[in-house]
mmCIF file as gemmi writes it, N, C-alpha and C atoms, coordinates in Angstrom:
data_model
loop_
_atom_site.group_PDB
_atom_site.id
_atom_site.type_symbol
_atom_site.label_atom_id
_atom_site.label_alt_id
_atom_site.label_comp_id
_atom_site.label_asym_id
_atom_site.label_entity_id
_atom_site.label_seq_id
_atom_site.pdbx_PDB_ins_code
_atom_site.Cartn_x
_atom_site.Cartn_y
_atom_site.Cartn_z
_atom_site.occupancy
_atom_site.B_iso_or_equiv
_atom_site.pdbx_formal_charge
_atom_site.auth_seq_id
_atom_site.auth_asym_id
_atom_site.pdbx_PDB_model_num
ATOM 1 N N . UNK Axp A 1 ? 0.848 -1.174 0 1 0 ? 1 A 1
ATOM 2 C CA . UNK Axp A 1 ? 0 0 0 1 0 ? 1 A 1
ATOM 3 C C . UNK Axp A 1 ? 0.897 1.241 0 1 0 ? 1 A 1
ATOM 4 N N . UNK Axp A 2 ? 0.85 2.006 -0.906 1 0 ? 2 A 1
ATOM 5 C CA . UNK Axp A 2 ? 0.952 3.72 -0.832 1 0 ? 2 A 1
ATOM 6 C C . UNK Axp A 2 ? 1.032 4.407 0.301 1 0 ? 2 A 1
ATOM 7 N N . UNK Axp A 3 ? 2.138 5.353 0.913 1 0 ? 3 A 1
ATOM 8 C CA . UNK Axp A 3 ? 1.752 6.023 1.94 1 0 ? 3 A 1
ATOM 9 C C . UNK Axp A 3 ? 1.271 7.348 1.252 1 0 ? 3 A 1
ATOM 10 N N . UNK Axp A 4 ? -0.088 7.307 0.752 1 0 ? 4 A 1
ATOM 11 C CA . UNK Axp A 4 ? -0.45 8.198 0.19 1 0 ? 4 A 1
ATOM 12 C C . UNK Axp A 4 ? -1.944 8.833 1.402 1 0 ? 4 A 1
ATOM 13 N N . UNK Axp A 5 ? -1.769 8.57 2.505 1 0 ? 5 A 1
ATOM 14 C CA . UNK Axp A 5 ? -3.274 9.059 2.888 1 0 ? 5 A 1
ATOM 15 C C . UNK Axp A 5 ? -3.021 10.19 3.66 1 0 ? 5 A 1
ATOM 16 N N . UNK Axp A 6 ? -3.418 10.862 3.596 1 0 ? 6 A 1
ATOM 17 C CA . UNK Axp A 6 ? -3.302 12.166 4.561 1 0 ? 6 A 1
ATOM 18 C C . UNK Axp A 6 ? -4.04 12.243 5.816 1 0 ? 6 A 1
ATOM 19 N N . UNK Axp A 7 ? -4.054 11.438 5.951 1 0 ? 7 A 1
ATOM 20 C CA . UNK Axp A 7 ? -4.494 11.341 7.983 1 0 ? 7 A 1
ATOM 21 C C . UNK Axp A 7 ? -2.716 10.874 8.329 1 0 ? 7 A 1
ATOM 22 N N . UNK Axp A 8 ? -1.814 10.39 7.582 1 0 ? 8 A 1
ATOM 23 C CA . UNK Axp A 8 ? -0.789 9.659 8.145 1 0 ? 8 A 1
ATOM 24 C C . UNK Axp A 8 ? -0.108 11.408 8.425 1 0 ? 8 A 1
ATOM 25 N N . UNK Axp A 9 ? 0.84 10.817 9.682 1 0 ? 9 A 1
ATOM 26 C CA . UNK Axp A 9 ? 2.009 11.879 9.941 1 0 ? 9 A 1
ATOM 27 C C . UNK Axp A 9 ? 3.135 11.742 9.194 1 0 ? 9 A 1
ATOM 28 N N . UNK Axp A 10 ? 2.816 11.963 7.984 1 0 ? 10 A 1
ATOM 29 C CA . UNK Axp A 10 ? 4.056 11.924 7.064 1 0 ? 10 A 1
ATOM 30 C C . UNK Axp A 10 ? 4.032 13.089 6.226 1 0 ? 10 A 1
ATOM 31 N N . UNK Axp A 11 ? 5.796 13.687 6.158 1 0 ? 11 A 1
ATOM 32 C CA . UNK Axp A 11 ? 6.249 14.882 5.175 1 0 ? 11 A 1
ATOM 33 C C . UNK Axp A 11 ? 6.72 13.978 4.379 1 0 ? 11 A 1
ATOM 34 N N . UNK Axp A 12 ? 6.578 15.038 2.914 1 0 ? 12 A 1
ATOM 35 C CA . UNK Axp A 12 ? 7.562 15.01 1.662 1 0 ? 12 A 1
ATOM 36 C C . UNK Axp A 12 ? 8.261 15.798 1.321 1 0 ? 12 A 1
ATOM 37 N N . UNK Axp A 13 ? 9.602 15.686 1.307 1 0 ? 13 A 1
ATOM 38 C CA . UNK Axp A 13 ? 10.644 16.471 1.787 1 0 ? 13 A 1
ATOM 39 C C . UNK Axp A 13 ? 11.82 15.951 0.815 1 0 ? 13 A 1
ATOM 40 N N . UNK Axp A 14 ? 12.549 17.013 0.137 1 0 ? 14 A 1
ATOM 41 C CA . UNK Axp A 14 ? 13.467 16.932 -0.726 1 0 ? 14 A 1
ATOM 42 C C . UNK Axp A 14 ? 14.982 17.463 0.03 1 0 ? 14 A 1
ATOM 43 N N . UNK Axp A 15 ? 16.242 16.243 -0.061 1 0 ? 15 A 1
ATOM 44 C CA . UNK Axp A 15 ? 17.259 16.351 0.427 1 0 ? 15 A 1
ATOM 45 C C . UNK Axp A 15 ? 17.874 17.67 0.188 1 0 ? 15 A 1
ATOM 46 N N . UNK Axp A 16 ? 18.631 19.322 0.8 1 0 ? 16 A 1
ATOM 47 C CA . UNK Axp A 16 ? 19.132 19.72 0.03 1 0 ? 16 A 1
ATOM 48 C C . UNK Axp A 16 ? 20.45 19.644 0.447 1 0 ? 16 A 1
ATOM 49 N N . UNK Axp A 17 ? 21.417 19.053 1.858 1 0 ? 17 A 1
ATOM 50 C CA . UNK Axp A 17 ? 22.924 18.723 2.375 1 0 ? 17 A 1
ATOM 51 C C . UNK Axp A 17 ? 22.488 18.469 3.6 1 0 ? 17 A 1
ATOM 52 N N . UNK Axp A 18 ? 23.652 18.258 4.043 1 0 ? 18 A 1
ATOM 53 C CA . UNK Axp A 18 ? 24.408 17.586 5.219 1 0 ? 18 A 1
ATOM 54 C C . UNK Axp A 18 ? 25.205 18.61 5.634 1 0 ? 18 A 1
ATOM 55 N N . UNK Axp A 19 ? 25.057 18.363 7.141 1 0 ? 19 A 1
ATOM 56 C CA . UNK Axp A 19 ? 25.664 19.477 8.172 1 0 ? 19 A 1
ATOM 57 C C . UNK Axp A 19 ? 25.625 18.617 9.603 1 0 ? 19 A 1
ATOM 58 N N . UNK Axp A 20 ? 27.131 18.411 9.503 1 0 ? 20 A 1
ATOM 59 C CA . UNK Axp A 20 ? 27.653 17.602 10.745 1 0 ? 20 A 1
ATOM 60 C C . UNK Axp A 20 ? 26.823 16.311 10.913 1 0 ? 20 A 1
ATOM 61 N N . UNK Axp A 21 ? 25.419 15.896 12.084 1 0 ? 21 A 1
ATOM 62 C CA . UNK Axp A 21 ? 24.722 15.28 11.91 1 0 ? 21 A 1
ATOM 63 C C . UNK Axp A 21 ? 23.661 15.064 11.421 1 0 ? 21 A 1
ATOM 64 N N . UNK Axp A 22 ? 23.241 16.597 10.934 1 0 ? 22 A 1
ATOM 65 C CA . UNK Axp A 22 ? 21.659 16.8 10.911 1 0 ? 22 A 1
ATOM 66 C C . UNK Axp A 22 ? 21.826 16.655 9.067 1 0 ? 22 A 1
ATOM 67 N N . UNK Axp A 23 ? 20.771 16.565 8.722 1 0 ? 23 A 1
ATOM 68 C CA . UNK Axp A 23 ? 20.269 16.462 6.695 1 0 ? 23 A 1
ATOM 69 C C . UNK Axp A 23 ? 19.334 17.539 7.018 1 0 ? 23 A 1
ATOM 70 N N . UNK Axp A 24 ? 19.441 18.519 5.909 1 0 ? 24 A 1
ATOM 71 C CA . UNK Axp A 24 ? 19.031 19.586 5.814 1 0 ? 24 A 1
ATOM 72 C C . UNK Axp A 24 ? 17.478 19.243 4.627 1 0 ? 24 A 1
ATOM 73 N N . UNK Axp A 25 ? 16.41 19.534 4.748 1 0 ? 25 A 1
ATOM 74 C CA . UNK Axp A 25 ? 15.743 19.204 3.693 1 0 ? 25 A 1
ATOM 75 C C . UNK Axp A 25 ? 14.864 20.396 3.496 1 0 ? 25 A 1
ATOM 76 N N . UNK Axp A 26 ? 14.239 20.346 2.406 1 0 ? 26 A 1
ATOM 77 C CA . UNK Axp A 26 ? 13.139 21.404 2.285 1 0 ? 26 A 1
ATOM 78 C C . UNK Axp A 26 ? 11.979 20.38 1.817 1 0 ? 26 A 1
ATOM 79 N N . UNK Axp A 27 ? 10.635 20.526 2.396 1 0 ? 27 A 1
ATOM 80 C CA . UNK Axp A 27 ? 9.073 20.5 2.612 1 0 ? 27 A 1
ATOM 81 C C . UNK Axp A 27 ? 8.71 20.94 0.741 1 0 ? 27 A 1
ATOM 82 N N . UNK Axp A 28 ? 7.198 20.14 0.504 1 0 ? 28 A 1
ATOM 83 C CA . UNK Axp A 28 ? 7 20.725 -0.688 1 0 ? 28 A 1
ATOM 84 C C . UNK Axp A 28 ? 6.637 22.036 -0.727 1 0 ? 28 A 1
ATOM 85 N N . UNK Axp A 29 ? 6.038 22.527 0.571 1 0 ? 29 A 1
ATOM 86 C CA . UNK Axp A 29 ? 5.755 24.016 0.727 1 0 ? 29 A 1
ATOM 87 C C . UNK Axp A 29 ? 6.743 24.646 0.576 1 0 ? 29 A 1
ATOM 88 N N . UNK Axp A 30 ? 7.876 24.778 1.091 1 0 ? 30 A 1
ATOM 89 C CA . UNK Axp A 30 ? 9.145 25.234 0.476 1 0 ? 30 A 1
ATOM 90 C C . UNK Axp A 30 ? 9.754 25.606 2.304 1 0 ? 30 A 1
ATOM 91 N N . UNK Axp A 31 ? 9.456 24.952 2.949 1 0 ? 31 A 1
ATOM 92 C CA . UNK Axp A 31 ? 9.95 24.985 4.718 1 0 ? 31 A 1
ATOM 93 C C . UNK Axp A 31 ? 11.272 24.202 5.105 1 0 ? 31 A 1
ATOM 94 N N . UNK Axp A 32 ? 12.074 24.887 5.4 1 0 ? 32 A 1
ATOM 95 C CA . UNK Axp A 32 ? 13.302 24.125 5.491 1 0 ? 32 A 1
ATOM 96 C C . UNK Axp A 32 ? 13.562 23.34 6.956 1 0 ? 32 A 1
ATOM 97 N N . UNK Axp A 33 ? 13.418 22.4 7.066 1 0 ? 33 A 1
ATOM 98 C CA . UNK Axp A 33 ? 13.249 21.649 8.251 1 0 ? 33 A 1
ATOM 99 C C . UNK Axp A 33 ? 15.144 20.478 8.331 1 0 ? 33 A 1
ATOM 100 N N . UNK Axp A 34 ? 14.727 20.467 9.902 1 0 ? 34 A 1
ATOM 101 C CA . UNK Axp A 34 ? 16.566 19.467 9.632 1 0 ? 34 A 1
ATOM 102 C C . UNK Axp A 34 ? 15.732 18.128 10.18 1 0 ? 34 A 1
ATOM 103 N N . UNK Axp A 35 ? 16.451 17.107 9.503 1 0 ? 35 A 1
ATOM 104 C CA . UNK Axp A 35 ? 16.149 15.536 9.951 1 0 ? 35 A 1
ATOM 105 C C . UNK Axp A 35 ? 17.53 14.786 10.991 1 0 ? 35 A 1
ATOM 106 N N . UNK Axp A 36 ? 16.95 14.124 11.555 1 0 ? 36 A 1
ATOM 107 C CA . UNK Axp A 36 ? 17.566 13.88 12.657 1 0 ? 36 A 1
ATOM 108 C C . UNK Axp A 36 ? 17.818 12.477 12.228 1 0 ? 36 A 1
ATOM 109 N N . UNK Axp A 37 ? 19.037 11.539 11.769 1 0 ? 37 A 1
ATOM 110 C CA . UNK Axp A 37 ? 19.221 10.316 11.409 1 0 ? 37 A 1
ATOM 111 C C . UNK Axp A 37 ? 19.526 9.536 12.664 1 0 ? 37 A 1
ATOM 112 N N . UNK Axp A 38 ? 18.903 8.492 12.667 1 0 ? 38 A 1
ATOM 113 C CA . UNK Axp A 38 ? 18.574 7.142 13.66 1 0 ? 38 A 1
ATOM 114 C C . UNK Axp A 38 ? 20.088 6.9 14.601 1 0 ? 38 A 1
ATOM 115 N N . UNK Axp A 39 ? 21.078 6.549 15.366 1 0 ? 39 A 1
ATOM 116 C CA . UNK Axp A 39 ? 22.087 6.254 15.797 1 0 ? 39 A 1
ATOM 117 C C . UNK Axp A 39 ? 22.493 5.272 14.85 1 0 ? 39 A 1
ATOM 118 N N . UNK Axp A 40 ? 21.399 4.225 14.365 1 0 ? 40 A 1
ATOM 119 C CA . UNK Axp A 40 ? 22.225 2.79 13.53 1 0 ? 40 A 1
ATOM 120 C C . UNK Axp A 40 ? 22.643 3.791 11.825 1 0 ? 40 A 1
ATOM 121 N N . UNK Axp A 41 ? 21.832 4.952 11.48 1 0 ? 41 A 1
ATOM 122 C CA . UNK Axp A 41 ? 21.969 5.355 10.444 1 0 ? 41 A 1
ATOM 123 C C . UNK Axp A 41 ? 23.471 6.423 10.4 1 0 ? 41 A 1
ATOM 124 N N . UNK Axp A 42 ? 23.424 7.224 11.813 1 0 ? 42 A 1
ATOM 125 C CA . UNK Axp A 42 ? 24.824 7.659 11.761 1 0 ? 42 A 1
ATOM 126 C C . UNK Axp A 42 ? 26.087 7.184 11.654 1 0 ? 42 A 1
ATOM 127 N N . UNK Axp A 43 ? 25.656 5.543 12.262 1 0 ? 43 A 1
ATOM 128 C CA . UNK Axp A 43 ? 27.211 5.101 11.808 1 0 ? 43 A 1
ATOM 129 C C . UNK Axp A 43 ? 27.007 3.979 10.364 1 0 ? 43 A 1
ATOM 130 N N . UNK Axp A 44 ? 26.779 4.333 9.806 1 0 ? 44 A 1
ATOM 131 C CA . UNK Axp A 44 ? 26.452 3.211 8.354 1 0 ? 44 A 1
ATOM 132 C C . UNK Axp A 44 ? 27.019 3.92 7.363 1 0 ? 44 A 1
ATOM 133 N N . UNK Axp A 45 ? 28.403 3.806 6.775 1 0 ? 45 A 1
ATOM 134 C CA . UNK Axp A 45 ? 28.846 4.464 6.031 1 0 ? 45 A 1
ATOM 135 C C . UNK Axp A 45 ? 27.732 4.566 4.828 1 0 ? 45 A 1
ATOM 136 N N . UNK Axp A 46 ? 27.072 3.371 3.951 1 0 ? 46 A 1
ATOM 137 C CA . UNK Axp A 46 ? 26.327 2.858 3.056 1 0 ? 46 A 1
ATOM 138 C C . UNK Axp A 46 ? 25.17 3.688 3.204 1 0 ? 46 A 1
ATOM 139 N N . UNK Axp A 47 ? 24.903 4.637 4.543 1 0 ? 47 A 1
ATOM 140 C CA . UNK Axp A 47 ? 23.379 5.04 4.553 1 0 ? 47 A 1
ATOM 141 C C . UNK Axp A 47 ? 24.054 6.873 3.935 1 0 ? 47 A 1
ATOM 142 N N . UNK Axp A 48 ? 25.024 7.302 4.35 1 0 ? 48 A 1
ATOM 143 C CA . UNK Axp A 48 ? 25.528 8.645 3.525 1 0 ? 48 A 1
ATOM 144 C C . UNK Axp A 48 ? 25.899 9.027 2.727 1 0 ? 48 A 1
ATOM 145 N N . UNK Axp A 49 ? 26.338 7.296 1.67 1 0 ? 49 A 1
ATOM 146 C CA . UNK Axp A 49 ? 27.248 7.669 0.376 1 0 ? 49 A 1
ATOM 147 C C . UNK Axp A 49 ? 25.277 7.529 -0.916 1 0 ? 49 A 1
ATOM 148 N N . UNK Axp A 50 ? 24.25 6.815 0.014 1 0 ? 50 A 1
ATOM 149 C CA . UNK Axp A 50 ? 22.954 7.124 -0.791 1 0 ? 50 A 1
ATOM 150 C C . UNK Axp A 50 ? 22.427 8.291 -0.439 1 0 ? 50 A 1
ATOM 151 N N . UNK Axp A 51 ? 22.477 8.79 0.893 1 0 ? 51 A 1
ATOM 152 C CA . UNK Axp A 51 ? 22.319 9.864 0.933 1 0 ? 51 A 1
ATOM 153 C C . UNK Axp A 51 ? 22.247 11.194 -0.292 1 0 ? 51 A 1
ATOM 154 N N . UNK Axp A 52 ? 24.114 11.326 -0.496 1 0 ? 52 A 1
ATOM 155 C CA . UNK Axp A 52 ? 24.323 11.774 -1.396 1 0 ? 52 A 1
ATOM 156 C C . UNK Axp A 52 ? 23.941 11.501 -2.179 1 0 ? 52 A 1
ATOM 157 N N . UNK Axp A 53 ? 23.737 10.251 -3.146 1 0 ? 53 A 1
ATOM 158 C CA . UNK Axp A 53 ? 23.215 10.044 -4.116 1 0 ? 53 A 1
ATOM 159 C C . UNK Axp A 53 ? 21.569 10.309 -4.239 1 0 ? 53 A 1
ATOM 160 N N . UNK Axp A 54 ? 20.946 10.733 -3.462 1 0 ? 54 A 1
ATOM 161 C CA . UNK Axp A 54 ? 19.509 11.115 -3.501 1 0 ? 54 A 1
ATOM 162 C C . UNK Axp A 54 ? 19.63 12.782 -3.763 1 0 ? 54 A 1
ATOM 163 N N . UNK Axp A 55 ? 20.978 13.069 -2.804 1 0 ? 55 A 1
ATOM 164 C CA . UNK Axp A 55 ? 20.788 14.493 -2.661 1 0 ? 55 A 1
ATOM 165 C C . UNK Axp A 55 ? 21.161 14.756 -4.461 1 0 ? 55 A 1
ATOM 166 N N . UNK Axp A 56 ? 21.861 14.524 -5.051 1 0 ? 56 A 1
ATOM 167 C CA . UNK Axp A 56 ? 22.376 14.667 -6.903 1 0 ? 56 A 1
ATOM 168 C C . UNK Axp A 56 ? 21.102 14.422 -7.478 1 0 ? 56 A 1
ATOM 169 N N . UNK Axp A 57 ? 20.097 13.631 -6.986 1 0 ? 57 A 1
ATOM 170 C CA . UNK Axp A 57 ? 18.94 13.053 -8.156 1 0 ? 57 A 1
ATOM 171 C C . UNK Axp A 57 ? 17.994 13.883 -7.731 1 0 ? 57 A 1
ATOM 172 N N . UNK Axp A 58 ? 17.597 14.939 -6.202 1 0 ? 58 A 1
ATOM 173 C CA . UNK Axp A 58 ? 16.636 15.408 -6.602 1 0 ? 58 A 1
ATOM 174 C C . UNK Axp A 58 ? 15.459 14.939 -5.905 1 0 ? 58 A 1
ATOM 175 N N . UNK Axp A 59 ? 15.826 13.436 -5.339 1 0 ? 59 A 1
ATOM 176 C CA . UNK Axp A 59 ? 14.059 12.645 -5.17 1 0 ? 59 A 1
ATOM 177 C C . UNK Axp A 59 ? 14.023 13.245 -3.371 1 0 ? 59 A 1
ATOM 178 N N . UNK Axp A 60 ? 12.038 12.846 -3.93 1 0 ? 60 A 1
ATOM 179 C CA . UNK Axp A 60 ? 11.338 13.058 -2.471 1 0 ? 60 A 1
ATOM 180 C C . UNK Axp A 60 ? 11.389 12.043 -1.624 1 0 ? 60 A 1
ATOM 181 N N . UNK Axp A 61 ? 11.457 12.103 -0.187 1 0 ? 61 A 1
ATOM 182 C CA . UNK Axp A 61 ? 11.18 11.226 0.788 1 0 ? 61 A 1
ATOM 183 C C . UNK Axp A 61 ? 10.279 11.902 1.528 1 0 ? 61 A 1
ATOM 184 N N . UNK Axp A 62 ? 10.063 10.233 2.289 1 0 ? 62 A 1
ATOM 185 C CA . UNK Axp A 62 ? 9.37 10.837 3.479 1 0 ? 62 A 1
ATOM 186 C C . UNK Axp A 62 ? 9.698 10.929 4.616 1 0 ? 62 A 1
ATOM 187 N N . UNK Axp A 63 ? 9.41 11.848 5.368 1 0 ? 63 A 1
ATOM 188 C CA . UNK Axp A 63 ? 10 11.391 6.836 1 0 ? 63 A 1
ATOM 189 C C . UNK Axp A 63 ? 8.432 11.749 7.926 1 0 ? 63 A 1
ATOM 190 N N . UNK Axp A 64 ? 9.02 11.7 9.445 1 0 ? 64 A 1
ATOM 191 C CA . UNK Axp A 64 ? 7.853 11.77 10.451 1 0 ? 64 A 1
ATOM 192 C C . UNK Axp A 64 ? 7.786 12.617 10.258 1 0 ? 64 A 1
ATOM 193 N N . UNK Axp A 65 ? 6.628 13.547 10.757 1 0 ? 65 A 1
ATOM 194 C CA . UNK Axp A 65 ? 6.076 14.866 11.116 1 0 ? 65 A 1
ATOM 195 C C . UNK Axp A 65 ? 6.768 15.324 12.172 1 0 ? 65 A 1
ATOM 196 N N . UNK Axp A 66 ? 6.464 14.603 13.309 1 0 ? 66 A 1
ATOM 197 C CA . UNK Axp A 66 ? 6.867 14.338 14.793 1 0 ? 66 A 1
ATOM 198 C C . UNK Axp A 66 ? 8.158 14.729 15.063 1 0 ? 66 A 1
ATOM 199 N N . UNK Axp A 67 ? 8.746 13.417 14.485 1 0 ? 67 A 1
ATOM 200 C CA . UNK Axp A 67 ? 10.151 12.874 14.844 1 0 ? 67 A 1
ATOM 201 C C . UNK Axp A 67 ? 11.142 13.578 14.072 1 0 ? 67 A 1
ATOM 202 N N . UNK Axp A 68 ? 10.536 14.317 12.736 1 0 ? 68 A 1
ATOM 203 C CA . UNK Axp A 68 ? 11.922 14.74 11.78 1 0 ? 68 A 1
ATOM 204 C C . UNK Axp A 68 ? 12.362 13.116 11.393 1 0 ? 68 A 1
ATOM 205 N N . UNK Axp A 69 ? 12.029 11.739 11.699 1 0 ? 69 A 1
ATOM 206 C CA . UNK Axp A 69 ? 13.053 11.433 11.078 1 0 ? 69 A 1
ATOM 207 C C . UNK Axp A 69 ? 12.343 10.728 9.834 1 0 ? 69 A 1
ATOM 208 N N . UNK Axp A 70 ? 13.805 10.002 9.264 1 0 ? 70 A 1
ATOM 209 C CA . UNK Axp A 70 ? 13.317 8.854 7.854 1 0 ? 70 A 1
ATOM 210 C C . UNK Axp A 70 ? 12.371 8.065 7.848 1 0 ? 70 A 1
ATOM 211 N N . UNK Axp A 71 ? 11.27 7.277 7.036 1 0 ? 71 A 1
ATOM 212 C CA . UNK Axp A 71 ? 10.531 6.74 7.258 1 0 ? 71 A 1
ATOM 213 C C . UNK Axp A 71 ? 11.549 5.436 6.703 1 0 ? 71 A 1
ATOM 214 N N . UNK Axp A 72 ? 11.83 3.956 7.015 1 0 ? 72 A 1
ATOM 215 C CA . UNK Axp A 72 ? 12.636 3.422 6.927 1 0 ? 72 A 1
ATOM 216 C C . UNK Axp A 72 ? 11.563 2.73 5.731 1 0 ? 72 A 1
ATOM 217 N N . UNK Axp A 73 ? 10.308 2.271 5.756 1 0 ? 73 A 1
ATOM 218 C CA . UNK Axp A 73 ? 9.696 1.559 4.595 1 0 ? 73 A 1
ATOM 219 C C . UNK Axp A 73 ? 9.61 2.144 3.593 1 0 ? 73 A 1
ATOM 220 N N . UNK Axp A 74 ? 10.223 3.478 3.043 1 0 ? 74 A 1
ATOM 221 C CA . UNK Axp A 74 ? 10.471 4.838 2.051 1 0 ? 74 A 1
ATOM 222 C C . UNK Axp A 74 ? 8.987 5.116 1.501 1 0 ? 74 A 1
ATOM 223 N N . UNK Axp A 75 ? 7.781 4.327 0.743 1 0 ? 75 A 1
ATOM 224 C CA . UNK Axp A 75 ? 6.745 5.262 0.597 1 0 ? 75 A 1
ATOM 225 C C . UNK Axp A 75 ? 5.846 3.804 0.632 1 0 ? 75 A 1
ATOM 226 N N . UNK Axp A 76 ? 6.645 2.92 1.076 1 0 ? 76 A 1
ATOM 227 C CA . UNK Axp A 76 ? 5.275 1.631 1.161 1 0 ? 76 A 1
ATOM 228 C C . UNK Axp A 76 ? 5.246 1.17 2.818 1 0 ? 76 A 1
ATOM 229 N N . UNK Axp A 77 ? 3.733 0.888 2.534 1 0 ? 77 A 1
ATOM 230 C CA . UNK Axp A 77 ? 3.502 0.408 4.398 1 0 ? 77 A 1
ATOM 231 C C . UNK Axp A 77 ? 3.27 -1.056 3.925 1 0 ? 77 A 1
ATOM 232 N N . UNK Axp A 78 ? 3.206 -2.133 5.02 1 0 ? 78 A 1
ATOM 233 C CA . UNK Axp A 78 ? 2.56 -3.077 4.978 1 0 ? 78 A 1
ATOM 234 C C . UNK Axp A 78 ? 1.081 -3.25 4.647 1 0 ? 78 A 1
ATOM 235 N N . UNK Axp A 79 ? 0.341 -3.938 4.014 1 0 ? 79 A 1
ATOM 236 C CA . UNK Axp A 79 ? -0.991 -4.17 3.572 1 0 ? 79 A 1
ATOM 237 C C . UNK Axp A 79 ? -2.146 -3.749 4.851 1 0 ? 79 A 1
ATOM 238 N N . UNK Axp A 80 ? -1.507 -4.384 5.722 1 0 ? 80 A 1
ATOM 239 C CA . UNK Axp A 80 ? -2.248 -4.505 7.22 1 0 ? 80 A 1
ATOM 240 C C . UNK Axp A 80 ? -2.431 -3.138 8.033 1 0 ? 80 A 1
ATOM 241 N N . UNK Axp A 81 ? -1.54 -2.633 7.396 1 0 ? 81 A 1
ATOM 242 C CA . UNK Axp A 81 ? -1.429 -1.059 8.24 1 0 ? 81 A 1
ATOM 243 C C . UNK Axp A 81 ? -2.558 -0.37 7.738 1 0 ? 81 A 1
């Protein structure tokens, strides 16, 4: 299933850098918000070198409302949810 419903607490938010720990992103409204990456994600070399590579392509994610952070299932939930 789509995390397409808008009752969910989810932003769509485009990478624009990195600053020390925090990922800098901007909102489709155009709100610049910082994301806060997980402890297992700060040390994962493999999770910053895609990073970058999202930040070059441009694409949307999602992250919490709440939390600032990544949504780890990127735009699919389980069926059941």
């Amino acid at each position: 299933m789509l995390l397409n419903n808008q009752n969910l607490s989810v932003l769509e938010v485009q990478v624009l850098g990195i600053y020390q720990a925090k990922i800098e992103v901007k909102t489709i409204s155009g709100e610049c918000l910082f994301v806060y990456p997980t402890q297992t994600q700060r040390d994962d070399p493999l999770f910053w070198t895609s990073l970058k590579d999202i930040i070059k392509a441009k694409l949307w994610l999602p992250i919490n409302k709440s939390l600032h952070q990544l949504i780890d299932s990127d735009w699919l939930l389980p069926m059941n949810a």
